[in-house]
C-alpha positions in Angstrom: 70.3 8.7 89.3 73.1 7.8 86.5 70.6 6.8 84.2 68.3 9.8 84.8 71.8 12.2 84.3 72.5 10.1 81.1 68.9 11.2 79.9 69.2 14.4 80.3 72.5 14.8 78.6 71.0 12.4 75.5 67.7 14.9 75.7 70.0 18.2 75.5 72.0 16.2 72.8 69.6 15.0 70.9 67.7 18.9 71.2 71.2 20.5 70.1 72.5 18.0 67.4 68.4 17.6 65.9 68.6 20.9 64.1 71.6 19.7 61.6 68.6 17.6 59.4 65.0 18.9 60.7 63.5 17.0 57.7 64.8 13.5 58.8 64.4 14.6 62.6 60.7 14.8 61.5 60.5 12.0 59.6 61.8 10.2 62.7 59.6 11.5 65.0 56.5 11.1 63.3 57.2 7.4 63.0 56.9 7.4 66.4 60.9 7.3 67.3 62.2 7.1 70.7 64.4 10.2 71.1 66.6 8.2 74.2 66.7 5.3 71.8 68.1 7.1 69.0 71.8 6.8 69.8 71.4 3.0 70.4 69.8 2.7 66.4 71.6 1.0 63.6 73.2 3.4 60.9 71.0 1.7 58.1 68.3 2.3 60.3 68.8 6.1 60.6 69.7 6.3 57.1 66.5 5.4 56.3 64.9 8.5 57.8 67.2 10.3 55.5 70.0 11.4 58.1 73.7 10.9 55.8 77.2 9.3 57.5 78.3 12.7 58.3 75.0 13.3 60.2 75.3 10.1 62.2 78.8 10.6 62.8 78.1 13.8 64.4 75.4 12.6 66.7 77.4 9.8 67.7 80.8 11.6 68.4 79.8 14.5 69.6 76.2 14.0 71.4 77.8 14.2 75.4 80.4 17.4 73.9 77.4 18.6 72.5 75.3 18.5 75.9 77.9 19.9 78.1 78.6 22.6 75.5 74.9 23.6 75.8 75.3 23.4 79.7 78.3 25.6 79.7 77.1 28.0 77.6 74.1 28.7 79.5 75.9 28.6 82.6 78.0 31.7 81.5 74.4 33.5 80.2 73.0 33.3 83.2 70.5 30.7 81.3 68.9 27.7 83.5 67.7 24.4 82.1 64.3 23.8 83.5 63.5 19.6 83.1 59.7 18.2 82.8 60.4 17.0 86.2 61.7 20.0 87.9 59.8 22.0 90.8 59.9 25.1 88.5 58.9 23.5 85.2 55.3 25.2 84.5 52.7 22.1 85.4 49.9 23.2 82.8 53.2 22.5 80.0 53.6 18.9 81.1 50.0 18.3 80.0 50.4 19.5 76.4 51.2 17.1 73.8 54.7 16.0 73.0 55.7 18.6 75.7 59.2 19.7 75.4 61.7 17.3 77.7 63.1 21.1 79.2 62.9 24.8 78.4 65.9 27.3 78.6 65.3 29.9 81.3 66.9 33.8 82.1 65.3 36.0 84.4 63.2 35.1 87.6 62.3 31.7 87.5 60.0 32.1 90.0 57.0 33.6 88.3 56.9 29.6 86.4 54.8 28.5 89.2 52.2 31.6 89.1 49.0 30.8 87.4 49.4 32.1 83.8 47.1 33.9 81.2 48.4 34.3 77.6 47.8 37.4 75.8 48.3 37.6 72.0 47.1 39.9 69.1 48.1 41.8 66.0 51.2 43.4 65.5 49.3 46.4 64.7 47.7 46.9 67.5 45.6 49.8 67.6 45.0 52.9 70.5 41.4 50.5 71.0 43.8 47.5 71.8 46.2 49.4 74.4 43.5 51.2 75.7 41.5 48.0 76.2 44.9 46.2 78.1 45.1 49.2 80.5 41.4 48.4 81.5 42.5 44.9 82.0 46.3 43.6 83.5 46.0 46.0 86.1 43.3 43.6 88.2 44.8 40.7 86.5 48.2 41.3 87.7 47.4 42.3 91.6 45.6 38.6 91.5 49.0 37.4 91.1 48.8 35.8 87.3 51.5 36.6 85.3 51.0 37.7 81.8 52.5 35.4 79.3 53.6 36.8 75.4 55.6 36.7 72.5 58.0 39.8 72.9 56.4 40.8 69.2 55.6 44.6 68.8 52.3 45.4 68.9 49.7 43.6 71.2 52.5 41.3 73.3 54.6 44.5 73.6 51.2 46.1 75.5 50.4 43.5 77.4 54.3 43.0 78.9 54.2 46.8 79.5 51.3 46.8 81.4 51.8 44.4 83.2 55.4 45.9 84.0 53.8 49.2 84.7 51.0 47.6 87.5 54.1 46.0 89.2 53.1 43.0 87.7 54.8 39.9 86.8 55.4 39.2 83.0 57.1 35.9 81.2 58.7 36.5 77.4 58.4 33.2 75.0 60.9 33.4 72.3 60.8 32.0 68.7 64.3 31.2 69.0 67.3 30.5 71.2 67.9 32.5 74.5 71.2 33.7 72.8 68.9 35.7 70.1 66.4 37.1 71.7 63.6 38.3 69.0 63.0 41.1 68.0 65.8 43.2 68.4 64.3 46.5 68.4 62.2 45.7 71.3 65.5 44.8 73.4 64.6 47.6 76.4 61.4 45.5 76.9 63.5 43.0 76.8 65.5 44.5 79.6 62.6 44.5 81.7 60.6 41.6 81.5 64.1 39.7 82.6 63.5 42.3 85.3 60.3 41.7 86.3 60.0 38.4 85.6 61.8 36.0 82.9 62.1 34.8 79.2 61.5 31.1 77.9 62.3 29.0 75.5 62.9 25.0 74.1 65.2 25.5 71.6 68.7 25.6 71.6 70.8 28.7 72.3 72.5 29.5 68.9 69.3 29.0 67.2 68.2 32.0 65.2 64.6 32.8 65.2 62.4 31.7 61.9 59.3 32.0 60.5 58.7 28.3 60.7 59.7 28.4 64.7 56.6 31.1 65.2 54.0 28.6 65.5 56.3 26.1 67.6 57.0 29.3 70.3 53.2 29.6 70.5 52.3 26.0 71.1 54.3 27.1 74.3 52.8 30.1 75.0 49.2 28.4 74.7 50.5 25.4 76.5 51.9 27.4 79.8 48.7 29.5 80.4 45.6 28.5 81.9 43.7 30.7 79.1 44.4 32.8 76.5 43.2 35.7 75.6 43.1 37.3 72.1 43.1 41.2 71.5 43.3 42.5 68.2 43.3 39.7 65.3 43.3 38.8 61.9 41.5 35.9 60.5 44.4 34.7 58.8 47.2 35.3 62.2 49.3 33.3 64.6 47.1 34.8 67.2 44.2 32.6 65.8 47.1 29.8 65.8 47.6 30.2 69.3 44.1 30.1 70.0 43.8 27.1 67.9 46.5 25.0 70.0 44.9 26.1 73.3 41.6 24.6 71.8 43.6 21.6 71.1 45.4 21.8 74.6 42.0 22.5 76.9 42.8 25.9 77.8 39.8 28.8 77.9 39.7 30.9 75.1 38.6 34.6 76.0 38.4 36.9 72.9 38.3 41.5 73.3 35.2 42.4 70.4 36.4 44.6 68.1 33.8 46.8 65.1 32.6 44.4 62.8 34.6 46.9 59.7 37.8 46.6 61.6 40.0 44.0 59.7 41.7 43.4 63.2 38.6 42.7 65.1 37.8 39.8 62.3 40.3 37.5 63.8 38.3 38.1 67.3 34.9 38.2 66.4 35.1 35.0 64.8 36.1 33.4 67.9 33.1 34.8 69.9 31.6 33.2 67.0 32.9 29.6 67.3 32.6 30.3 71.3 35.1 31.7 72.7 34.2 33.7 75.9 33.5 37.5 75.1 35.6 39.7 77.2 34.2 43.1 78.7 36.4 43.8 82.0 39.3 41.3 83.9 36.4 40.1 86.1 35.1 38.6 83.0 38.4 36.5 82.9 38.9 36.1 87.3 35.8 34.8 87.2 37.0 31.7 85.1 39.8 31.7 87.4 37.4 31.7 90.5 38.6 35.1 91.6 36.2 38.1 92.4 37.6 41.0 92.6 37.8 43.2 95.6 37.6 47.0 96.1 40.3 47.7 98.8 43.3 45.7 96.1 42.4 48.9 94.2 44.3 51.3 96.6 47.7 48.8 96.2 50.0 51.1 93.9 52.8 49.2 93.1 56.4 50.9 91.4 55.0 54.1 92.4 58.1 57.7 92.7 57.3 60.2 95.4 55.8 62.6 93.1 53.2 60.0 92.5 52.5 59.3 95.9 51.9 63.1 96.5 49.9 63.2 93.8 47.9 60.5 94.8 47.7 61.7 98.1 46.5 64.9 97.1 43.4 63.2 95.5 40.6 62.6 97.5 37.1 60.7 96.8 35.7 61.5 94.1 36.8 65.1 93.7 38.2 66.5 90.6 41.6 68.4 90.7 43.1 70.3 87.6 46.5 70.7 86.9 47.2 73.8 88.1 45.9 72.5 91.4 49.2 69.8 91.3 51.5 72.0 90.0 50.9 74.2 92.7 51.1 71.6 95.7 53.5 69.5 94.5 55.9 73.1 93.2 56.9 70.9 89.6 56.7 72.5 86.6 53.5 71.9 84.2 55.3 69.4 82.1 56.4 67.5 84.6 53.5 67.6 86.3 51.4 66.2 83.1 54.0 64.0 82.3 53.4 62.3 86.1 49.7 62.4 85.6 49.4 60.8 82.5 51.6 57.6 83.7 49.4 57.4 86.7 46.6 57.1 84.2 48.1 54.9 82.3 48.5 53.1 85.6 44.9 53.0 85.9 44.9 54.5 89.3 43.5 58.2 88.0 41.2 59.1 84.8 40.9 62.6 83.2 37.5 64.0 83.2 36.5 67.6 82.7 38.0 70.1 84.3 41.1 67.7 85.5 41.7 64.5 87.0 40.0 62.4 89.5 41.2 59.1 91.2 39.5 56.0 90.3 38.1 54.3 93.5 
């Protein structure tokens, strides 16, 4: 037990202390260095890798400070530290290569042992892209998967909201430390997923996101998820990156067809190209998961307000009820009578046809 505590506070150490000198940390690595071993090495030794005596002398003095600095800090955030050989460490991540020793955990730590898909895609994502999502996480979420993204704006920002809207479970990855969640402007999202599920990430907490900690984060996402599925993309994207290290990590690659004009349907019309499944409806993607879909989960409605119970409840079979019809039962006004119906489409529970709204069996 001593030894396996002394690990873990050389693995937090040598996590915290590593970003002083990334370049030699690299170097180091790639020769195939032993990370617990690295205290024990000579100071010519380390030298060699290009670490300097100030370097050394910080790793040497300060490694166990450093560690229960880490530990304290993310005690007083709220932040857990999940080890490779925890129950709630994600089993899929252990499988990756050179998985991370731990990841730094806030919200429900739970949802880590749901299955996982991975959803990525263009920042830009388009009215086809959230359109295409509302179709989907809805019958993906009631199967109890939890939808795994990168917080970014655009396609991730869709696909956490749906799912959040379904009463779905949702994890965050972050390019950066749990103290600096990225990006800023999306922090009510933020707010939620840590609601409805949590945020991850393996570096340490003071690290600021940067570019060049992008396509780290998504070796995580891609490594966590059973699949990945890519809506909206660019050739040249870190959603194609994504897709690239869950080719390299054995994961299924599903891929949303886009219009052959559309520069962000090049990104996923290549994949179909080079194989990746084509994607219609989630029981194109259950079925990989050995899941059929059954008609009765369709009447669960999850996160629902009174209004849109009685609005539901108002709807029956296949019959088509205008507006005036609810504002009359239900004695709102018309805008907030539209406003109501338009979340419970976007809930994919009702669809507007002509003359009104109808419920979707």
């Amino acid at each position: 037990m001593g030894k396996d505590l002394k690990h873990k506070q050389q693995s937090i150490s040598f996590q915290v202390l590593s970003h002083k000198n990334p370049k030699a940390m690299n170097r180091f690595l790639r020769k195939k260095g032993d990370r617990f071993g690295f205290f024990s090495l000579s100071t010519s030794k380390l030298i060699n890798f290009g670490f300097t005596k100030n370097d050394l002398t910080l790793f040497r003095d300060e490694y166990n400070s450093a560690a229960e600095r880490e530990r304290e800090m993310a005690n007083k955030r709220e932040v857990g530290i999940i080890f490779s050989d925890d129950e709630y460490f994600p089993p899929l991540l252990r499988e990756i290569y050179d998985p991370p020793d731990y990841i730094y955990v806030k919200g429900d730590k739970e949802v880590l042992k749901n299955r996982m898909l991975a959803v990525v895609g263009s920042r830009k994502g388009s009215e086809y892209g959230r359109r295409t999502l509302s179709n989907i996480i809805p019958d993906i979420s009631r199967e109890n998967i939890t939808i795994v993204s990168g917080m970014a704006y655009g396609i991730d920002s869709m696909s956490h909201r749906e799912s959040i809207g379904c009463g779905g479970k949702t994890i965050g990855v972050n390019a950066g430390g749990l103290l600096h969640i990225y990006p800023s402007g999306n922090s009510s999202l933020i707010r939620k997923i840590l609601t409805n599920g949590c945020v991850v990430s393996e570096f340490p907490l003071e690290m600021e996101p940067r570019p060049h900690l992008f396509p780290i984060r998504n070796r995580i996402i891609a490594g966590m998820s059973q699949a990945i599925l890519v809506v909206e993309a660019e050739i040249k994207s870190g959603s194609l990156i994504t897709a690239r290290l869950g080719l390299e990590q054995d994961r299924d690659i599903f891929s949303i067809p886009g219009k052959i004009d559309s520069p962000l349907s090049s990104g996923t019309n290549y994949l179909i190209q080079q194989g990746a499944k084509l994607i219609t409806s989630a029981q194109d993607i259950l079925t990989e998961y050995g899941i059929e879909i059954r008609k009765e989960k369709r009447k669960i409605t999850p996160n629902l307000s009174t209004v849109e119970m009685k609005i539901l409840d108002l709807m029956s079979g296949n019959g088509v009820n205008s507006i005036n019809y609810f504002v009359e039962s239900t004695e709102s006004s018309v805008s907030q009578t539209i406003s109501v119906l338009m979340g419970l489409v976007l809930k994919n529970l009702i669809t507007e046809v002509d003359g009104g709204f109808k419920k979707i069996i």
